[in-house]
C-alpha positions as CSV (number, residue, x, y, z in Angstrom):
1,X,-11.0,4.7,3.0
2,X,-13.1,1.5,2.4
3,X,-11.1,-0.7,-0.7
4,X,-13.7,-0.5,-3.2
5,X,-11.9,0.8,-6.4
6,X,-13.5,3.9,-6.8
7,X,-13.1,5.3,-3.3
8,X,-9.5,4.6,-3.8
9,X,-9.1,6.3,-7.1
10,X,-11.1,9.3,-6.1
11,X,-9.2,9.6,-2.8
12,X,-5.8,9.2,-4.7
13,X,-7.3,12.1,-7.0
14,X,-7.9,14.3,-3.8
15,X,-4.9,13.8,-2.3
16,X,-2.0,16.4,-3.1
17,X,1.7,15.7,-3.8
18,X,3.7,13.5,-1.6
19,X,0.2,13.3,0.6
20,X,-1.1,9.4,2.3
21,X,-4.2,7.5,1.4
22,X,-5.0,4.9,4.4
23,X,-6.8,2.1,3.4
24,X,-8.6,0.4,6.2
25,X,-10.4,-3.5,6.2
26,X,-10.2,-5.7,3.7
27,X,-11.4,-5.3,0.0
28,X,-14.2,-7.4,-1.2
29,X,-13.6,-10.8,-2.3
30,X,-13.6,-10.4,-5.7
31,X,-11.0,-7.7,-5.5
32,X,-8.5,-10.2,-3.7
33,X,-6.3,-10.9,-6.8
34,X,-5.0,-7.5,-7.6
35,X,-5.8,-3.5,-7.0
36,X,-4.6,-1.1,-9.7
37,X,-3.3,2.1,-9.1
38,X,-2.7,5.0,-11.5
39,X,0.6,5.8,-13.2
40,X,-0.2,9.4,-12.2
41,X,-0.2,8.8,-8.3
42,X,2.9,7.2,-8.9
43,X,4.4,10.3,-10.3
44,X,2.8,12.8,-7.5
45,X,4.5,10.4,-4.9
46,X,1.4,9.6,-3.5
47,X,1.6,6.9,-0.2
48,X,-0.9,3.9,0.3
49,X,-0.8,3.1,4.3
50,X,-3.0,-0.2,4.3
51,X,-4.2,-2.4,7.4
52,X,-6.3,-5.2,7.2
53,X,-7.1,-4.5,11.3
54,X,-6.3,-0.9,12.5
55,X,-4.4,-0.7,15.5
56,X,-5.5,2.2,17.7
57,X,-2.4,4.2,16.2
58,X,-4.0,4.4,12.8
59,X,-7.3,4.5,14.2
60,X,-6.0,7.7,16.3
61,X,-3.8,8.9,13.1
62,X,-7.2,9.2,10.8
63,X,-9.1,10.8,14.0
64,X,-6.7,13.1,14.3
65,X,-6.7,14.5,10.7
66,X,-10.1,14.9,10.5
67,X,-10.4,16.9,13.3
68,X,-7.6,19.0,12.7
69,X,-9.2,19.8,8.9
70,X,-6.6,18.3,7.5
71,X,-8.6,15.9,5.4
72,X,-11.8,16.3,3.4
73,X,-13.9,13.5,3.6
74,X,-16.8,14.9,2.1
75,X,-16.3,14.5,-1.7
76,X,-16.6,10.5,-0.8
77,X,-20.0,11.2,0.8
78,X,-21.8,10.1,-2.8
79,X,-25.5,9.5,-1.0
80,X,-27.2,10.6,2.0
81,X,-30.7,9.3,3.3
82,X,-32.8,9.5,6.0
83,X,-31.8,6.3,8.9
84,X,-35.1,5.2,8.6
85,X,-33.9,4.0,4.9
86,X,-31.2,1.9,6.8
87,X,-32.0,-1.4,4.8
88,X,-31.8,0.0,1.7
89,X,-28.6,2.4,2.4
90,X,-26.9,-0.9,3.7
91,X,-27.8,-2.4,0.4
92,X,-27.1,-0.2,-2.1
93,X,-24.1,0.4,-0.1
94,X,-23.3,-3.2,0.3
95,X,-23.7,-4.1,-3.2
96,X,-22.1,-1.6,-4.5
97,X,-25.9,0.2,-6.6
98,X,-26.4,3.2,-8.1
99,X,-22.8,4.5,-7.7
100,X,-22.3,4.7,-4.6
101,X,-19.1,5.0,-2.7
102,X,-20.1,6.1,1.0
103,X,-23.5,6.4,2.5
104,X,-24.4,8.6,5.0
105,X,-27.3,8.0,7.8
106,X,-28.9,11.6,9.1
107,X,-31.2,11.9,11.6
108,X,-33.6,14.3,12.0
């Protein structure tokens, strides 16, 4: 998942007992200081893998579980538009707007 703190929290929420979140990038500069997480994924053993730069054996790991199924990445999908909207998917997305956690281009 990206770092912003929603995507984590709601990717914590989605993952079961004793399951992995990977965090990939950096977070946003503001966010440098200090990331919270919640008491409760603490008590369902949940695992943070972070990387600041994926190597191609996390980049293969998350390929992997998405093709397998093993992963739902859907419920992060918050908006979808038409690539034609590209500037303004890249900024809402970019700044964070209208609640947005993942955007997702189509094509048609």
């Amino acid at each position: 998942v990206g770092h912003q703190g929603g995507t984590i929290d709601l990717c914590a929420r989605l993952t079961k007992t004793d399951g992995s979140v990977l965090l990939f990038g950096l977070p946003p500069a503001q966010d440098h200081d200090h990331m919270a997480i919640r008491f409760g994924d603490f008590v369902r053993n949940i695992r943070y893998v972070c990387t600041h730069s994926p190597g191609m054996e996390s980049f293969e790991l998350a390929i992997d579980l998405l093709q397998q199924g093993r992963i739902n990445v859907e419920p992060i999908f918050t908006h979808r538009l038409p690539f034609e909207q590209f500037p303004a998917a890249f900024d809402m997305a970019n700044n964070y707007r209208d609640g947005v956690i993942k955007t997702v281009l189509t094509y048609d």
